[in-house]
Backbone bond lengths (Angstrom), bond angles and torsions (degrees), N, CA, C in turn:
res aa  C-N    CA-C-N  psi(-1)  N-CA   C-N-CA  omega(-1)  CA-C   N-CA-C  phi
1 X - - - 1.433 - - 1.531 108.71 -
2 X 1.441 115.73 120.41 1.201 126.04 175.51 1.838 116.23 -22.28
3 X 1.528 87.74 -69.27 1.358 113.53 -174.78 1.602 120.54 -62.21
4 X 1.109 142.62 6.34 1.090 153.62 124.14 1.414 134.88 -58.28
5 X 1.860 96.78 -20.79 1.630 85.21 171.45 1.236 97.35 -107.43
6 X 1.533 136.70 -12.55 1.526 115.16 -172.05 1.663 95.92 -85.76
7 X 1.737 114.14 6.05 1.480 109.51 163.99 1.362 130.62 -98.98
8 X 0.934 112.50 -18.92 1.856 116.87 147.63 1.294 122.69 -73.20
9 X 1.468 126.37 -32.64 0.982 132.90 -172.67 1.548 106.39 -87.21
10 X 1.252 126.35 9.09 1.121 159.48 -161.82 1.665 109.48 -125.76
11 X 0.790 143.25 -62.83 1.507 166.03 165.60 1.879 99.58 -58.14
12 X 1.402 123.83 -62.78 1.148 134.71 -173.42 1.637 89.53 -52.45
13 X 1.508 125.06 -58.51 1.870 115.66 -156.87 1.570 90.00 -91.36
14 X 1.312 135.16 35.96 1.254 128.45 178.10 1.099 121.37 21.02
15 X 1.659 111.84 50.35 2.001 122.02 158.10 1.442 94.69 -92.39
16 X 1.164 125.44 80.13 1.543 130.90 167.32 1.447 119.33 -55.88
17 X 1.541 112.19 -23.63 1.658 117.33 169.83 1.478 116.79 -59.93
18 X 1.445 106.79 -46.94 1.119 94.93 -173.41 1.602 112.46 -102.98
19 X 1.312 110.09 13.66 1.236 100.70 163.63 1.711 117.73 -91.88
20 X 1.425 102.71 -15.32 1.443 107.54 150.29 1.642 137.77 -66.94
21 X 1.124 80.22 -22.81 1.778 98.41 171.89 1.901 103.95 -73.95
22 X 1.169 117.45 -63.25 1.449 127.09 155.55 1.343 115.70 -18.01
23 X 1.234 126.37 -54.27 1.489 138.43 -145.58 1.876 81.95 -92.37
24 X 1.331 117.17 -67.06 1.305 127.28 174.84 1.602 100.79 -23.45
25 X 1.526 129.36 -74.26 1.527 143.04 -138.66 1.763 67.54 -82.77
26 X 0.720 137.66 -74.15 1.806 129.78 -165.11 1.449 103.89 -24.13
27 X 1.448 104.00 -81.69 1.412 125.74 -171.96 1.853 107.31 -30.93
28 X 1.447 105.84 -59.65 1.261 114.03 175.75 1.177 123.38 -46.67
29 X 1.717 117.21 -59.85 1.681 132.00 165.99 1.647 89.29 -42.75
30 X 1.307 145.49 -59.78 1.312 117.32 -159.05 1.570 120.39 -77.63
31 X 1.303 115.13 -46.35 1.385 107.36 145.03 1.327 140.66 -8.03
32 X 1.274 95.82 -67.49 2.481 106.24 -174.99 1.744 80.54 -75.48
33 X 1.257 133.15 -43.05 1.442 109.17 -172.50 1.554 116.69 -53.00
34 X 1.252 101.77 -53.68 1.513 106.33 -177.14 1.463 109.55 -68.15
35 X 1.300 130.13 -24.02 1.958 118.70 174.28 1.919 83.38 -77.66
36 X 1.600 125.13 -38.65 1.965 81.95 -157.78 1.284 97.13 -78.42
37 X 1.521 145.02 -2.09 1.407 150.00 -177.44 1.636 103.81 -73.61
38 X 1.229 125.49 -28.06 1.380 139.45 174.14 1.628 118.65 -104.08
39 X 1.480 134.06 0.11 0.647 151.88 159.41 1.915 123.56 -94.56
40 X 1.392 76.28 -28.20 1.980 86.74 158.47 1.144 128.23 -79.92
41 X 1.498 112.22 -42.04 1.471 118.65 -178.51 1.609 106.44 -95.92
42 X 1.285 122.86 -12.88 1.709 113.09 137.46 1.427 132.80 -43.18
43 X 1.121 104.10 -44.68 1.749 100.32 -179.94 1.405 112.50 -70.93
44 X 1.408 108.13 -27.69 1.827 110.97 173.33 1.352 105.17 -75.95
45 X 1.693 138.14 -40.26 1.142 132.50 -174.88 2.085 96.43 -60.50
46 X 1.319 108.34 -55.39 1.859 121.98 -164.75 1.595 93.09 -43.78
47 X 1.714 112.08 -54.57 1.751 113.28 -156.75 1.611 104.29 -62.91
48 X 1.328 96.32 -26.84 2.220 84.32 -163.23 1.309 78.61 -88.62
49 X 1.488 153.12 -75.67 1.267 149.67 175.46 1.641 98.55 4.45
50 X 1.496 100.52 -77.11 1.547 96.19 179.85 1.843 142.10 -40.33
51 X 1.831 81.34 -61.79 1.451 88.51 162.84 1.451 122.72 -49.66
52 X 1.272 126.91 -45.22 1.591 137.17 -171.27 1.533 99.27 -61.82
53 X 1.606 118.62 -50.64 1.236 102.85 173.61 1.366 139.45 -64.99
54 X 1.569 100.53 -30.65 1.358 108.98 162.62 1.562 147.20 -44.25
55 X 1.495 81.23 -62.22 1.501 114.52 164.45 1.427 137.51 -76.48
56 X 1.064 90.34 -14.55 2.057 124.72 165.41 1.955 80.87 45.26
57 X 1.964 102.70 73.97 1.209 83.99 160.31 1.743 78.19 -178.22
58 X 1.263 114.54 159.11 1.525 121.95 176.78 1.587 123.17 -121.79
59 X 0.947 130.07 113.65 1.282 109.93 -168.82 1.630 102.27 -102.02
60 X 1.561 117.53 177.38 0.998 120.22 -158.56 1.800 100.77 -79.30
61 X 1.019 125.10 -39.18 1.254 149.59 173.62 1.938 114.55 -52.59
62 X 1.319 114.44 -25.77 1.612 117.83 164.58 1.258 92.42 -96.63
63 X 1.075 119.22 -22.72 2.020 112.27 -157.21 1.520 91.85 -75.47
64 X 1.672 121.37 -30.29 1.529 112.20 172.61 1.500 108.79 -93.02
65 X 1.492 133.64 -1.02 1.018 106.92 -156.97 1.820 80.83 -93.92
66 X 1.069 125.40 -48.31 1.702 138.99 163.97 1.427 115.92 -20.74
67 X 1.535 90.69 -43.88 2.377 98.76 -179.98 1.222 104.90 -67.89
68 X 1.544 121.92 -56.07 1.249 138.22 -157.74 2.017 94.72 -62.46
69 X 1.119 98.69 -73.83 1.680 117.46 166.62 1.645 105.34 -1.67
70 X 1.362 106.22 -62.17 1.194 117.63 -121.91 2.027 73.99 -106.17
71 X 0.930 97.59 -48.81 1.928 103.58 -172.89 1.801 93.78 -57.25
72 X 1.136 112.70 -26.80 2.108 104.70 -176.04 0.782 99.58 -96.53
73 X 1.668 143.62 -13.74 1.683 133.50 -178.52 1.230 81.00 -79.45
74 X 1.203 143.90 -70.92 1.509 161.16 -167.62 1.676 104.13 -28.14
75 X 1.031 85.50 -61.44 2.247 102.76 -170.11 1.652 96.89 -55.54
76 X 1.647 113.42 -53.46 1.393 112.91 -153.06 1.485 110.53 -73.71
77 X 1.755 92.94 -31.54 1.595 101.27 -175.28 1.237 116.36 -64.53
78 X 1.523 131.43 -32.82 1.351 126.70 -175.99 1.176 116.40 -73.29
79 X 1.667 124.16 164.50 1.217 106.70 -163.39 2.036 84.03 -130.47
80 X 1.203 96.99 97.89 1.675 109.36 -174.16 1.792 108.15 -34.64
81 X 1.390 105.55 -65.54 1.559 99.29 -162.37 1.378 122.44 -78.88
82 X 1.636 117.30 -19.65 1.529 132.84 -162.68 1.642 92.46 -97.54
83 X 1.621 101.97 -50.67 1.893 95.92 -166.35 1.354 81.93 119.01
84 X 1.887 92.63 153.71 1.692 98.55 157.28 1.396 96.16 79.21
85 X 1.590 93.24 172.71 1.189 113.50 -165.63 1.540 123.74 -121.09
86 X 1.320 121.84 148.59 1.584 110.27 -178.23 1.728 111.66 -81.99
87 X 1.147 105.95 -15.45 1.661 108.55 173.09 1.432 108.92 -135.35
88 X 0.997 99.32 122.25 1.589 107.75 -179.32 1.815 111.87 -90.25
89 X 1.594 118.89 -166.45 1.154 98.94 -168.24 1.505 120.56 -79.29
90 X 1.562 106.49 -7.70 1.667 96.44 -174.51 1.704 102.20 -94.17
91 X 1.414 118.83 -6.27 1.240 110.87 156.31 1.256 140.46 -68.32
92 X 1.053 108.13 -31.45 1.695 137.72 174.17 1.689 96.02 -55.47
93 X 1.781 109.08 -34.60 1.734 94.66 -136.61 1.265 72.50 -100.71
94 X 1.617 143.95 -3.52 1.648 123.81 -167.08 1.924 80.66 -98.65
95 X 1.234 112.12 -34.69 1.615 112.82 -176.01 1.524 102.70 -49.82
96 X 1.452 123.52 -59.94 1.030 100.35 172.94 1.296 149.74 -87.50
97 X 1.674 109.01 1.94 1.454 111.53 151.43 1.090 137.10 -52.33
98 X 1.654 114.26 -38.76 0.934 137.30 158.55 1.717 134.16 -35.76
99 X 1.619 101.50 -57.33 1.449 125.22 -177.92 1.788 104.73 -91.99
100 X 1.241 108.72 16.20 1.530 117.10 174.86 1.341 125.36 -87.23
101 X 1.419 110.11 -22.30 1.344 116.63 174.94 1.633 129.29 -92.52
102 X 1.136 116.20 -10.68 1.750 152.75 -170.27 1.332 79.82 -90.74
103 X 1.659 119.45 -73.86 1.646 134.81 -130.97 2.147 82.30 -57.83
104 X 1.704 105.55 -50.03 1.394 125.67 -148.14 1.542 93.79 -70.09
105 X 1.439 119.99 -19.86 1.872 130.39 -154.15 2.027 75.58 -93.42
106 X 1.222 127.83 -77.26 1.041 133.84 -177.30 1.450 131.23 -42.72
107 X 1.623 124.73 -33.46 1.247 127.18 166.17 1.732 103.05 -87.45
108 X 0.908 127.32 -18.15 1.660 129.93 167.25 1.630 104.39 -48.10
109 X 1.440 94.21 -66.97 2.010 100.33 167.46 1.041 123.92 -63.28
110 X 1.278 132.84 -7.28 1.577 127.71 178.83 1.721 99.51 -117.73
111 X 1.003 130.10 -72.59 1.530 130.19 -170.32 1.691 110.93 -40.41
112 X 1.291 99.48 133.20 1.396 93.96 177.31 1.170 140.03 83.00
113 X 1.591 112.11 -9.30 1.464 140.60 -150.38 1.494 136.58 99.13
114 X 1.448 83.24 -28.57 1.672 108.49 -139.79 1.337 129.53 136.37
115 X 1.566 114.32 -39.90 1.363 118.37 -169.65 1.658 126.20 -60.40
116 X 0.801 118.35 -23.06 1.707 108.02 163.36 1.572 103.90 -103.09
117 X 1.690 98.99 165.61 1.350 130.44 -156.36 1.331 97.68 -83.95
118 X 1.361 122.47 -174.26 1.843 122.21 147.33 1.553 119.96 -50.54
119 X 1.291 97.39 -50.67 1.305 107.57 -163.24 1.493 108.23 -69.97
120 X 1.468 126.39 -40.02 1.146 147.25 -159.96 1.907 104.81 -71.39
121 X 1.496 88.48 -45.76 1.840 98.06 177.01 1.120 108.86 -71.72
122 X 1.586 128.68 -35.03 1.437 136.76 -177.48 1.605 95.97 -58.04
123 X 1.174 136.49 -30.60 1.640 131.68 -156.55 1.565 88.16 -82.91
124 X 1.533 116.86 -33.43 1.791 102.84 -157.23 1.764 96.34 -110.28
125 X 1.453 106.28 39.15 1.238 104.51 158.50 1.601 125.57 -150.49
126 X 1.358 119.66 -172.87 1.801 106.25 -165.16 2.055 84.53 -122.02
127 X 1.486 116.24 97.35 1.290 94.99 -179.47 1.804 118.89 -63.91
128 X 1.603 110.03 -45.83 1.505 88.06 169.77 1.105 146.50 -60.73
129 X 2.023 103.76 -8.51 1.720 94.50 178.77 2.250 99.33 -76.65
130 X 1.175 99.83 -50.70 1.709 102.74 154.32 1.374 106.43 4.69
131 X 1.537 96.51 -96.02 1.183 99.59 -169.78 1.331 140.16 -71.31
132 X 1.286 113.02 -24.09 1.641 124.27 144.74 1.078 126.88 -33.64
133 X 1.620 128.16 -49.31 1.035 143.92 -172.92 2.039 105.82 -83.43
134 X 1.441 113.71 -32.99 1.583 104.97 162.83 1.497 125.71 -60.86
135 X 1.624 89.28 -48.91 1.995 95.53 169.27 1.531 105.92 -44.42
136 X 1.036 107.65 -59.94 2.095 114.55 -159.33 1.390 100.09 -59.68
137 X 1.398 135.50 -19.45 1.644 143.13 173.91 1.528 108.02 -62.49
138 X 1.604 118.22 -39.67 1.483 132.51 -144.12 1.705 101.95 -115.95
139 X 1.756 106.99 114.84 1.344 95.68 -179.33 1.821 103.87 -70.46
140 X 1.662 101.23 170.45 1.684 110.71 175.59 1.712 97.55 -150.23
């Protein structure tokens, strides 16, 4: 990683500013990793959510894909050595506004066959209870 050597090499000529600046752009890069790592396995928690509501039925097969989902948003979000969490709850809730429209593009293609549209599945479902119900899955 680039940024490790212009951070020793940084530390070595004792410009400590900008090797703080370094440490900063790190910290950050690990951060957005861990929201799009939780923002991925959101759209898998949103799609079976969907389908289930749709289809007013669960099969055993979302019921793991939802556990699993929900146990790696869980893992990535905590922050082991400090405590706490890297997304708290109003992050979670723009995460899943966000991952709501993908989740809705993807259960469109699976629910039903296929046969309804976006728009069409959107009519036979409640998106905020949806999404209410993904937050309440996900510790913060």
């Amino acid at each position: 990683m680039e940024e490790l050597i212009k951070l020793r090499r940084s530390i070595e000529n004792k410009n400590y500013l900008k090797a703080l600046q370094i440490v900063d752009e790190l910290e950050e890069m690990s951060v957005e990793d861990k929201l799009n790592k939780i923002y991925s396995y959101m759209i898998v928690v949103l799609l079976h959510l969907i389908k289930q509501s749709a289809e007013n039925k669960l099969t055993r097969s979302w019921e793991l894909s939802i556990a699993n989902s929900v146990k790696q948003i869980n893992r990535t979000n905590q922050r082991r050595k400090a405590g706490g969490y890297y997304a708290q709850q109003q992050d979670l809730e723009e995460i899943i506004n966000d991952a709501f429209d993908i989740a809705l593009k993807g259960a469109a293609i699976e629910a039903f066959d296929g046969d309804y549209s976006q728009e069409e599945l959107l009519k036979l479902i409640d998106p905020k209870k949806i999404k209410s119900q993904a937050l309440s899955l996900v510790d913060y």
